[in-house]
C-alpha positions as CSV (number, residue, x, y, z in Angstrom):
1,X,84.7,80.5,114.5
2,X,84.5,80.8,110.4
3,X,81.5,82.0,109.0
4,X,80.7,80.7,105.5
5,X,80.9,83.3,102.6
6,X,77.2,83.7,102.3
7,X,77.7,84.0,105.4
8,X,80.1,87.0,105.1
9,X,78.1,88.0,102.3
10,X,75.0,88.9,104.4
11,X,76.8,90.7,107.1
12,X,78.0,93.3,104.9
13,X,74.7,94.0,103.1
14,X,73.3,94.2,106.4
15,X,76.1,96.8,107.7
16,X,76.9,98.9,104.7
17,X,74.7,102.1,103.8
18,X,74.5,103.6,101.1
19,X,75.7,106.7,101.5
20,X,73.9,110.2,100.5
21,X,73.0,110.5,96.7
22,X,74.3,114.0,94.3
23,X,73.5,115.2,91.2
24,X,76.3,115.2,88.8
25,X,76.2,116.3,84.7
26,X,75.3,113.2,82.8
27,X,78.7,112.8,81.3
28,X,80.4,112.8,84.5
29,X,78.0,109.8,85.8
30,X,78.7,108.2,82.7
31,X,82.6,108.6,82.6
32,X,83.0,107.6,86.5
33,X,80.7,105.0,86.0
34,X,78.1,106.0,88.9
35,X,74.8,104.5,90.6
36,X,71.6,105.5,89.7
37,X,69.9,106.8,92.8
38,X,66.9,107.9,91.0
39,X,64.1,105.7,89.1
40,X,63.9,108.0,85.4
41,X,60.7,107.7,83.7
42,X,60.1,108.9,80.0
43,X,58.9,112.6,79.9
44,X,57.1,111.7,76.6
45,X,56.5,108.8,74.5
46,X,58.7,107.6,71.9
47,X,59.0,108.3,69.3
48,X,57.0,111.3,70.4
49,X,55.4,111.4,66.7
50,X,55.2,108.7,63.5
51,X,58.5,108.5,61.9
52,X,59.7,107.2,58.6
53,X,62.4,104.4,58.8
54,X,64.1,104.6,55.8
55,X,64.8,107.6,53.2
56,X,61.9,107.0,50.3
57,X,58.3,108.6,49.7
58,X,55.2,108.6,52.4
59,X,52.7,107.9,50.6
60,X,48.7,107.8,50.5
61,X,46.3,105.5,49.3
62,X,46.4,104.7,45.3
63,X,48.6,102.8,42.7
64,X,50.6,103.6,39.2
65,X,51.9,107.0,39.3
66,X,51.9,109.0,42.3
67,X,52.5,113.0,42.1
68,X,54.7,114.3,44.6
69,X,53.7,117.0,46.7
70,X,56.4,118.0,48.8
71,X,59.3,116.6,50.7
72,X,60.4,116.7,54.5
73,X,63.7,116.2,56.3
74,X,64.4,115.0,59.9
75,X,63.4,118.2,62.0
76,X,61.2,119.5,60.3
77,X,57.2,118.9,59.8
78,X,55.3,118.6,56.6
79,X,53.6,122.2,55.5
80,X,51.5,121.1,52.9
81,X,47.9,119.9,53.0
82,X,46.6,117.1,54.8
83,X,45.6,114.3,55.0
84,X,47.5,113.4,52.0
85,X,45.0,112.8,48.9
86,X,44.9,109.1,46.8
87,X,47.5,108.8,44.8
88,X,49.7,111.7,46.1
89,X,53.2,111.1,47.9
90,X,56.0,113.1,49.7
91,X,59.6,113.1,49.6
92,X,60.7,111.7,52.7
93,X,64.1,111.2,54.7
94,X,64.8,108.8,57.9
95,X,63.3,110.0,60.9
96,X,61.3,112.8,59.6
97,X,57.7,113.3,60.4
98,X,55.2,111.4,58.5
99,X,52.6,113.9,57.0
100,X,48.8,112.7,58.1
101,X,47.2,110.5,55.5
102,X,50.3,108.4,55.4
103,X,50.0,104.6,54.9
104,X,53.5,103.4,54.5
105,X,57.2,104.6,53.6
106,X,58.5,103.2,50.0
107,X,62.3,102.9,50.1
108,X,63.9,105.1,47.7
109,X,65.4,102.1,46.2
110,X,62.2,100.4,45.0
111,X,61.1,104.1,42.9
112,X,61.6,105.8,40.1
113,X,61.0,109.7,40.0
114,X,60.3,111.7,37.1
115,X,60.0,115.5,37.9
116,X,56.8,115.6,39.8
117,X,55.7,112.1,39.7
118,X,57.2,108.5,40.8
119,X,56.3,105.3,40.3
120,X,57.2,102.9,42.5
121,X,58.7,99.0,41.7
122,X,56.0,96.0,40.9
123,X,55.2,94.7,44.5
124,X,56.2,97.8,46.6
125,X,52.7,98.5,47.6
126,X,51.4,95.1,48.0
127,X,49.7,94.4,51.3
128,X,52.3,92.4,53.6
129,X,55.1,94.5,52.7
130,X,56.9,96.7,55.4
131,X,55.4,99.7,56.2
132,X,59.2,101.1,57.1
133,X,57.0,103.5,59.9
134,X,57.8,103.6,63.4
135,X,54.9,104.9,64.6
136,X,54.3,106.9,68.1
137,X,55.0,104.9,71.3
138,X,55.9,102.2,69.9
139,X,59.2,102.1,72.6
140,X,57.7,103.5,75.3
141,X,54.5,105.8,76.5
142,X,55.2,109.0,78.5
143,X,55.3,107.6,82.3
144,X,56.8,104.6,81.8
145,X,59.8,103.4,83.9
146,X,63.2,104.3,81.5
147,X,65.5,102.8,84.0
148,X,66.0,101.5,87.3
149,X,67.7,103.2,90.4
150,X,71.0,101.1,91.4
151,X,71.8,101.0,87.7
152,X,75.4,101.6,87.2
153,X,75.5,104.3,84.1
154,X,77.2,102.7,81.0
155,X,77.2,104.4,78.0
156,X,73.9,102.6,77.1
157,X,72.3,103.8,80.3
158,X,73.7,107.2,79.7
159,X,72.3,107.1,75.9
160,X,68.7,106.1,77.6
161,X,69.2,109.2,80.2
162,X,69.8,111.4,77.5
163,X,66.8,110.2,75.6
164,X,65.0,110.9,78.6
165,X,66.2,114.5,79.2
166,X,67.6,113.5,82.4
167,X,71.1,115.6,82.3
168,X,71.5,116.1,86.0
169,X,70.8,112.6,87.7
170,X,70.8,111.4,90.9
171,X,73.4,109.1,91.3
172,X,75.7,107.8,94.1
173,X,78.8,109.6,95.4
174,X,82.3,107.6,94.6
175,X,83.1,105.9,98.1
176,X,86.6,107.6,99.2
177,X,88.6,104.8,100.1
178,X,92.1,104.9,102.1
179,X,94.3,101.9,101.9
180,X,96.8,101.3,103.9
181,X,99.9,98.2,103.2
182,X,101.6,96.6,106.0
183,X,104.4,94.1,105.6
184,X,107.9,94.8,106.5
185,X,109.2,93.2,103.3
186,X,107.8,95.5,100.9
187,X,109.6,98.0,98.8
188,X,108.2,100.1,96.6
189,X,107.5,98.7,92.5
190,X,110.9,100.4,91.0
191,X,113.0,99.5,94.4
192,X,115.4,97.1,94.3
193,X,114.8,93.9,97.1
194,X,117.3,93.1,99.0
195,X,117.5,89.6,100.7
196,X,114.3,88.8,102.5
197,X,112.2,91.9,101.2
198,X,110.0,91.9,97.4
199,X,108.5,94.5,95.8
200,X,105.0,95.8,96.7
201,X,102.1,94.5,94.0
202,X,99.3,94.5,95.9
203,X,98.7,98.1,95.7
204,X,98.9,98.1,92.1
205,X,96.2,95.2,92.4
206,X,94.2,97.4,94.9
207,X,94.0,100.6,93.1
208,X,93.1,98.8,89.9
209,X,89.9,96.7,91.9
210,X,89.0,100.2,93.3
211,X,88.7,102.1,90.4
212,X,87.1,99.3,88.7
213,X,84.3,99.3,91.3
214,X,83.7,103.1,91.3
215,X,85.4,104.4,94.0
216,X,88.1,107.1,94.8
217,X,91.4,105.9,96.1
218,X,91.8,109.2,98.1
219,X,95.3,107.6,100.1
220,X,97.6,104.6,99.4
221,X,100.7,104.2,101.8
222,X,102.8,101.5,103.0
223,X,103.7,101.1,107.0
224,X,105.7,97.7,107.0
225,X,105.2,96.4,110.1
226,X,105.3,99.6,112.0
227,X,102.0,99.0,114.9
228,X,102.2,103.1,115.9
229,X,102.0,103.8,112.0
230,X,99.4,101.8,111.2
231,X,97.2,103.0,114.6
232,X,98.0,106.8,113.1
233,X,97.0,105.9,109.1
234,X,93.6,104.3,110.4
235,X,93.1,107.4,113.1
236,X,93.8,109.5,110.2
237,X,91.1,107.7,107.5
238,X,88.4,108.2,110.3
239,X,88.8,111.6,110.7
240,X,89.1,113.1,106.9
241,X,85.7,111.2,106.5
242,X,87.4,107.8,104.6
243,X,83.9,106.0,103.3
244,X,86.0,102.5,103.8
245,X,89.5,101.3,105.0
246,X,91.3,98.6,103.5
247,X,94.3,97.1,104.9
248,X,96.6,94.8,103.1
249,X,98.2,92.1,105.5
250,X,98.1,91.7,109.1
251,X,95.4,90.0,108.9
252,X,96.0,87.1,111.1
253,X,97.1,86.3,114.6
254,X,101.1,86.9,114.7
255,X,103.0,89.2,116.3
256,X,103.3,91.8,113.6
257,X,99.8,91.1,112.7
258,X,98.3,94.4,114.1
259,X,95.3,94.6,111.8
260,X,92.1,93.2,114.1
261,X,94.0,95.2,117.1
262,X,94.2,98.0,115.4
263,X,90.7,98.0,114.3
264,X,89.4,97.6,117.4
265,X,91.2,100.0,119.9
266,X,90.0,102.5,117.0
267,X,86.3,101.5,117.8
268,X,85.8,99.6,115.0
269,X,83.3,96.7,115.4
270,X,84.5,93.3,113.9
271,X,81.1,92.0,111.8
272,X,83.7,88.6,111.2
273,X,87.1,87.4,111.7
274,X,87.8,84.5,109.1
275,X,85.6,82.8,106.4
276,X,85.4,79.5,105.7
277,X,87.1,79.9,102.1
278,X,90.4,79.2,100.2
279,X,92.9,81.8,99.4
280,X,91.4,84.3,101.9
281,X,90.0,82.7,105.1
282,X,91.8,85.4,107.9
283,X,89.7,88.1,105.9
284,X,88.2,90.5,108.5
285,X,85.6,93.1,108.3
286,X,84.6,95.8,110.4
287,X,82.4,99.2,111.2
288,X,82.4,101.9,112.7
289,X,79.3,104.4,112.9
290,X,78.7,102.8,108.9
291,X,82.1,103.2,108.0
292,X,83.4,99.3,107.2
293,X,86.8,98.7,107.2
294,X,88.5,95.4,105.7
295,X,92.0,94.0,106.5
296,X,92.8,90.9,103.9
297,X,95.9,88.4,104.2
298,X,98.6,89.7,102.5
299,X,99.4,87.3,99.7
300,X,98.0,88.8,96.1
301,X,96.0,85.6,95.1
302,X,93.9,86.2,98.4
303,X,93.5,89.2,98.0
304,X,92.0,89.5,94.4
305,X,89.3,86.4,96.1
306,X,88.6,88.7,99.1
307,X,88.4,91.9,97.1
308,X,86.1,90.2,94.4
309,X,83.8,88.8,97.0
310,X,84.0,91.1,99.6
311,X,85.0,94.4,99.2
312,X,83.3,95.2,96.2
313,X,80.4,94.4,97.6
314,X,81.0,96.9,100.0
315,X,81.7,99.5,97.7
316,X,78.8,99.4,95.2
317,X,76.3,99.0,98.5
318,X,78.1,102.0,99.5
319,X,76.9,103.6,95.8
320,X,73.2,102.3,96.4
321,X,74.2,98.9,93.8
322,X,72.1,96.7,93.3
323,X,73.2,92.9,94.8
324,X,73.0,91.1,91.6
325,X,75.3,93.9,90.4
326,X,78.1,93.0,93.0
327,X,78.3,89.2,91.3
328,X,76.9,86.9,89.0
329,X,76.8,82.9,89.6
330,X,75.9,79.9,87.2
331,X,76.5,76.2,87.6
332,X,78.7,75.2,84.6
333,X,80.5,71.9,83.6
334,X,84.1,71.6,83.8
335,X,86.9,69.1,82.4
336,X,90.2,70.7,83.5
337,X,92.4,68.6,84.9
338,X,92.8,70.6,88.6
339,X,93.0,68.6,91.7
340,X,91.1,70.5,94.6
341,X,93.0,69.7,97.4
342,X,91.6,69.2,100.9
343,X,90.6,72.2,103.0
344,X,88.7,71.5,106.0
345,X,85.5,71.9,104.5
346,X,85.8,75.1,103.2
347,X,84.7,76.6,100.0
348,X,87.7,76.8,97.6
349,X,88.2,79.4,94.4
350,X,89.9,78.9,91.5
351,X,90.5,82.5,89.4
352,X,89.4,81.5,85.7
353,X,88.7,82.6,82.6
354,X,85.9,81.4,81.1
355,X,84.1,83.0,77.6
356,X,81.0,81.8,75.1
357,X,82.4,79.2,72.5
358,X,79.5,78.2,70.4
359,X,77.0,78.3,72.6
360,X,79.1,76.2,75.4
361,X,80.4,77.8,78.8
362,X,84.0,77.2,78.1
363,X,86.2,77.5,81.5
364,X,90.0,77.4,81.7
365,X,91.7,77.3,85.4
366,X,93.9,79.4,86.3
367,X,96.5,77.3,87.9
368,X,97.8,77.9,91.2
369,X,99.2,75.8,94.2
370,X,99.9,79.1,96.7
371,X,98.0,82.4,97.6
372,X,101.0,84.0,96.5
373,X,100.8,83.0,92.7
374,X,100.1,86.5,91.4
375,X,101.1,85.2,87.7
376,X,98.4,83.0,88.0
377,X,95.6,86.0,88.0
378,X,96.5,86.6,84.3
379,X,93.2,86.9,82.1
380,X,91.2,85.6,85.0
381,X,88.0,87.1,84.5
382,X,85.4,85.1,86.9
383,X,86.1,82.4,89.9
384,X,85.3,78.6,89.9
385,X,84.5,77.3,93.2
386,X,84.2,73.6,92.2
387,X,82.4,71.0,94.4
388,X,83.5,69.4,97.1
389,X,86.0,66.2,96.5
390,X,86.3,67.2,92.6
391,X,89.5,65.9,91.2
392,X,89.0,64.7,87.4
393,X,91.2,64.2,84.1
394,X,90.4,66.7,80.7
395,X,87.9,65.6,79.1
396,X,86.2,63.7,82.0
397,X,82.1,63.6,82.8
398,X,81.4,62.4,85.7
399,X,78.6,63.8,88.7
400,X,81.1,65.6,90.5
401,X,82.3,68.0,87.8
402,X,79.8,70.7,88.3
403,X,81.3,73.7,89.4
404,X,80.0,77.5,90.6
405,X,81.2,79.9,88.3
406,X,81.6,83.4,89.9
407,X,81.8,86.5,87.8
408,X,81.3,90.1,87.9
409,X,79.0,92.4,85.7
């Protein structure tokens, strides 16, 4: 019986562990793009003292000429006396520390120095005017939560660890993933097909979705439609420690179709066996002692679906993700002219590209009429899962032309 994709959806959350957490250098989480395992909190406040914000004079209380006392740079603290007397000032430079006594920064453009003394534009002190001071704690107190554990570390998040002094985090270890292509038909990309056979794409696809999710494609091979191969490739995944198994066709119920066989004389446990969805309904997914295994129908366009929806989950739960990190979702109006065709009730995706175009949601269809359209993937970016029975003409408004739009962070 098909299971809807939330459906799907919840069985692999509830069967995929993340596995154990390691501490890498900062710029290895940050170039691999690994999980947070670890909640950071700030080691001190920041900024950890009153700052300037711009290069000018610090100065004290008083008006007309000021005398200038000294100067500091970033790095260094103020050695004169203090608190700063009325009518004194100091040279200052962004981000150095503010000497005590100091009421605001005046920007070096609004003064005029004269050997020890400045005076400073009409208006520059008045009250109401920017103090240019960032003053202690103003981002955050010591304590305070920097970041979140399932983050994924971008080079933001990695800017924020450093900030933080965290240069050896906790962070999930990159899921080792064995794939494994079936499909007598296939030759390899720079082969030449004879009658009958093509050339294999989807592992191009494959290793591409992998590395984009975080994970290590540790083997790639193709078996055609070899049943003893496949059996030995799978054997072979469980026993170097594979954290997931992906197969590529064989998916369904034919006679070369050796995936769900396969899986099971292995001692894998299917979780599901077909999903209520369009490309990608034969998708299966299994596990064995928290290992989970996925075999996907073969053509490419159900295979970016399944992967997108389904596999990647997998893999950041694996990393300790978070779920709203696997995929995003927003209702969004559509007018291109695609006719949904009929499919038994189940939930249909259309690969998309959709961007921001002032301040609108603008989505363009990819255009396919068969899983095997893998042209039809170009600049997709997001899936459109329209609802049930739409079928409109550009520029139409009508109730039925709200539409899910899938996408992922």
């Amino acid at each position: 019986m098909l299971i809807t994709v939330a459906e799907a959806k919840a069985r692999i959350d509830s069967g995929v562990v993340p596995l154990p957490p390691e501490r890498v250098p900062l710029e290895t989480a940050l170039a691999e793009g690994r999980t947070l395992r670890q909640d950071v909190e700030a080691d001190a406040d920041s900024p950890a003292f009153d700052r300037s914000a711009m290069d000018g004079y610090a100065v004290a209380e008083g008006e007309g000429v000021f005398r200038v006392v000294g100067s500091v740079r970033a790095g260094e603290v103020y050695s004169g006396e203090v608190p700063l007397r009325p009518g004194t000032c100091v040279r200052i430079f962004t981000g150095a520390a503010v000497p005590e006594g100091t009421i605001r920064v005046v920007m070096q453009e609004e003064s005029k120095a004269e050997r020890e003394t400045v005076v400073f534009s009409p208006g520059a002190l008045e009250e109401g005017r920017p103090l240019y001071l960032r003053r202690r704690g103003e981002e955050y107190r010591r304590g305070g939560r920097l970041i979140g554990e399932g983050t994924r570390v971008g080079p933001v998040e990695a800017s924020v660890l450093a900030m933080g002094g965290t240069a050896l985090p906790w962070v999930g270890r990159r899921p080792r993933v064995t794939h494994v292509v079936t499909g007598g038909e296939l030759v390899p990309p720079d082969g030449t097909p004879r009658p009958g056979q093509i050339r294999d794409s989807n592992s191009s696809l494959v290793a591409g979705l992998i590395a984009r999710a975080g994970a290590a494609l540790v083997r790639q091979v193709r078996v055609g439609d070899d049943g003893e191969a496949l059996r030995r490739e799978v054997g072979q995944a469980t026993a170097e420690g594979s954290d997931l198994l992906l197969i590529s066709g064989g998916a369904g119920e034919g006679e070369t179709d050796f995936g769900r066989r396969t899986l099971e004389e292995a001692g894998f446990g299917i979780a599901f066996a077909g999903v209520g969805m369009r490309p990608g309904k034969p998708t299966i997914f299994a596990l064995k002692e928290g290992v989970p295994a996925f075999c996907l129908p073969g053509n490419p366009l159900s295979h970016y679906v399944a992967f997108q929806l389904f596999v990647r989950r997998a893999l950041l739960a694996l990393q300790g993700g978070r779920q709203e990190a696997a995929e995003r979702e927003a209702e969004v109006e559509w007018d291109a002219p695609v006719s949904v065709r009929g499919s038994g009730g189940r939930e249909t995706y259309h690969p998309c590209h959709w961007q921001i175009d002032a301040g609108r949601v603008d989505v363009r269809v990819l255009h396919w009429t068969s899983s095997g359209h893998l042209v039809s993937l170009l600049g997709a970016n997001g899936m459109l899962m329209p609802g049930a029975g739409s079928s409109m003409k550009s520029g139409a408004r009508t109730e039925n032309n709200l539409a899910r739009l899938v996408w992922w962070p």
